[in-house]
C-alpha positions as YAML, in Angstrom:
chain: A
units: angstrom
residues:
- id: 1
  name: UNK
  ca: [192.53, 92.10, 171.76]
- id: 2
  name: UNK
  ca: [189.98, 93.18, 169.39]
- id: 3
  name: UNK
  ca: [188.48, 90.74, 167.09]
- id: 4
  name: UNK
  ca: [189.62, 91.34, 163.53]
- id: 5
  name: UNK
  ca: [192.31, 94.20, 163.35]
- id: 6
  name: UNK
  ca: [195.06, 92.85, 164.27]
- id: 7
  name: UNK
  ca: [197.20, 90.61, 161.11]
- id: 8
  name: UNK
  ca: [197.31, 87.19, 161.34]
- id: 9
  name: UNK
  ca: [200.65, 85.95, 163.91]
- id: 10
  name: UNK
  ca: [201.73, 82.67, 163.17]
- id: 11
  name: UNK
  ca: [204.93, 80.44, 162.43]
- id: 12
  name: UNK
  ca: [207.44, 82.26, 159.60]
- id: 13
  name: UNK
  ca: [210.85, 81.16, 158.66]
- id: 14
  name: UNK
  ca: [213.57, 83.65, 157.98]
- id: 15
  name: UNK
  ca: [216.20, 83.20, 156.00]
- id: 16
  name: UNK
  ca: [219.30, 84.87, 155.23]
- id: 17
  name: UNK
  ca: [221.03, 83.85, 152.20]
- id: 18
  name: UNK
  ca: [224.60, 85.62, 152.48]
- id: 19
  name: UNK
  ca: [225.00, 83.01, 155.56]
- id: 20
  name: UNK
  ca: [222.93, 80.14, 154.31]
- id: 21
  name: UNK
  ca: [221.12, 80.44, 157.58]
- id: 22
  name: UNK
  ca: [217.26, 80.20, 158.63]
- id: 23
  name: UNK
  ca: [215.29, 80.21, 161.83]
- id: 24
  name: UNK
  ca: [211.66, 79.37, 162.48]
- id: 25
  name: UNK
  ca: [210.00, 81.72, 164.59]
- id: 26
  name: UNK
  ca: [206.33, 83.54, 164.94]
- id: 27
  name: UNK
  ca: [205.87, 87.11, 162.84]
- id: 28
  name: UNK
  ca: [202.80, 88.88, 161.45]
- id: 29
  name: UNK
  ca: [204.95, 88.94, 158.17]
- id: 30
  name: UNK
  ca: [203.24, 87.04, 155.18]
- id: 31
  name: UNK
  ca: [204.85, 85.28, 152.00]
- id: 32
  name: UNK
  ca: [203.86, 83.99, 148.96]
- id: 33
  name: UNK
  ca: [207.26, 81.73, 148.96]
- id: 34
  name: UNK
  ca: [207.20, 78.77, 151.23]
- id: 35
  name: UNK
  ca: [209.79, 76.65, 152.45]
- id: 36
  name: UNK
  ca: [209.76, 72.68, 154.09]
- id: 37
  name: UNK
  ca: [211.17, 72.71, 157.50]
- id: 38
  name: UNK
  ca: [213.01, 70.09, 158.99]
- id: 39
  name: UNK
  ca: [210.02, 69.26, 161.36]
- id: 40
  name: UNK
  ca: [208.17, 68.07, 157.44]
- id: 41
  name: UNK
  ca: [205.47, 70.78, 157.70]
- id: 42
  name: UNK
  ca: [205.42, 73.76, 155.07]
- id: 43
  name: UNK
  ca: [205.94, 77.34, 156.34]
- id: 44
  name: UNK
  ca: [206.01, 80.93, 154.62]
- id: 45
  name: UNK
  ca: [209.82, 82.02, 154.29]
- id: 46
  name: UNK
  ca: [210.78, 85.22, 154.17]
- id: 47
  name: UNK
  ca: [214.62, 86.48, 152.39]
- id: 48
  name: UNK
  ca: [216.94, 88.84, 154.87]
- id: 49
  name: UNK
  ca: [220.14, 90.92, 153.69]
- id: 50
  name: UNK
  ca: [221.65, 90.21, 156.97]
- id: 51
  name: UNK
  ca: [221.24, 88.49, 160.23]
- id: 52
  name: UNK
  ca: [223.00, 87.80, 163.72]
- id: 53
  name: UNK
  ca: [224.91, 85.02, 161.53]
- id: 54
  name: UNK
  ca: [226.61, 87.23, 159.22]
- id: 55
  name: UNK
  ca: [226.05, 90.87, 160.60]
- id: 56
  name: UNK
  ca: [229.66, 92.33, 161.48]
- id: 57
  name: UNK
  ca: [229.01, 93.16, 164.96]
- id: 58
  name: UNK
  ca: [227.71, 89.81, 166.00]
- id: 59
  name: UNK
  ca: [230.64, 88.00, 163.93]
- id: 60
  name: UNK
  ca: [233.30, 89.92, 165.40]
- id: 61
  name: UNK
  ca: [234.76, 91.42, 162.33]
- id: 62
  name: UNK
  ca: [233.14, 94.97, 162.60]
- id: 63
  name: UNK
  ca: [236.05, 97.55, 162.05]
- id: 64
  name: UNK
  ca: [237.15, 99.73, 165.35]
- id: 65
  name: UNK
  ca: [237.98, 103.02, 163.41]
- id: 66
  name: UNK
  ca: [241.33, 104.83, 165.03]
- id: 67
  name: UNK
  ca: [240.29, 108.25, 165.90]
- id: 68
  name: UNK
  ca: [243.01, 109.24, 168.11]
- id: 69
  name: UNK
  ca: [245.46, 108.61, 164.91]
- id: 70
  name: UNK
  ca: [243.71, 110.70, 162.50]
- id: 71
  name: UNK
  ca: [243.13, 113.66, 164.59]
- id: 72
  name: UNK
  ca: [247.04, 113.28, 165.12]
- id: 73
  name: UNK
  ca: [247.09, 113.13, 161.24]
- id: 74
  name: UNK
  ca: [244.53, 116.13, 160.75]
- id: 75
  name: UNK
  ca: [247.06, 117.90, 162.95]
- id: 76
  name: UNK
  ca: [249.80, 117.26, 161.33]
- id: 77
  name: UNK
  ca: [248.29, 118.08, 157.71]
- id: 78
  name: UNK
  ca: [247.24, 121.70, 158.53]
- id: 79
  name: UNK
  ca: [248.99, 122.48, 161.70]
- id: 80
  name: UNK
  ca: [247.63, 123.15, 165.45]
- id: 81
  name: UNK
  ca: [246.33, 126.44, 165.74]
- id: 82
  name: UNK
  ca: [246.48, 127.58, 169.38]
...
């Protein structure tokens, strides 16, 4: 790589606050808010709306929507034409 245009990639805590859940990994994202780790040292953290922790398709509770039933319904609202 090319010596001085690519950002800085180092350790970076995430943290999603709707699950009370973090995870240290590596990112080119930057903070001014820092967080202690459990391993004692001090990283940048940065704040998520969601995560794999409380996303609904990870957790299981994503909605299947019916389709067959409200085609039936459309159907029955305003009649088959045919």
């Amino acid at each position: 790589m090319r010596e001085g245009i690519h950002p800085d990639y180092g350790p970076v805590v995430f943290r999603d606050r709707a699950a009370n859940y973090a995870f240290l990994t590596r990112s080119t994202m930057t903070s001014e808010k820092t967080i202690e780790w459990e391993d004692g040292n001090t990283y940048p953290v940065v704040d998520v709306e969601i995560s794999d922790v409380s996303h609904p398709f990870y957790t299981g509770t994503a909605r299947v929507l019916d389709t067959a039933g409200r085609v039936e319904r459309f159907e029955r609202r305003y009649g088959k034409k045919g």
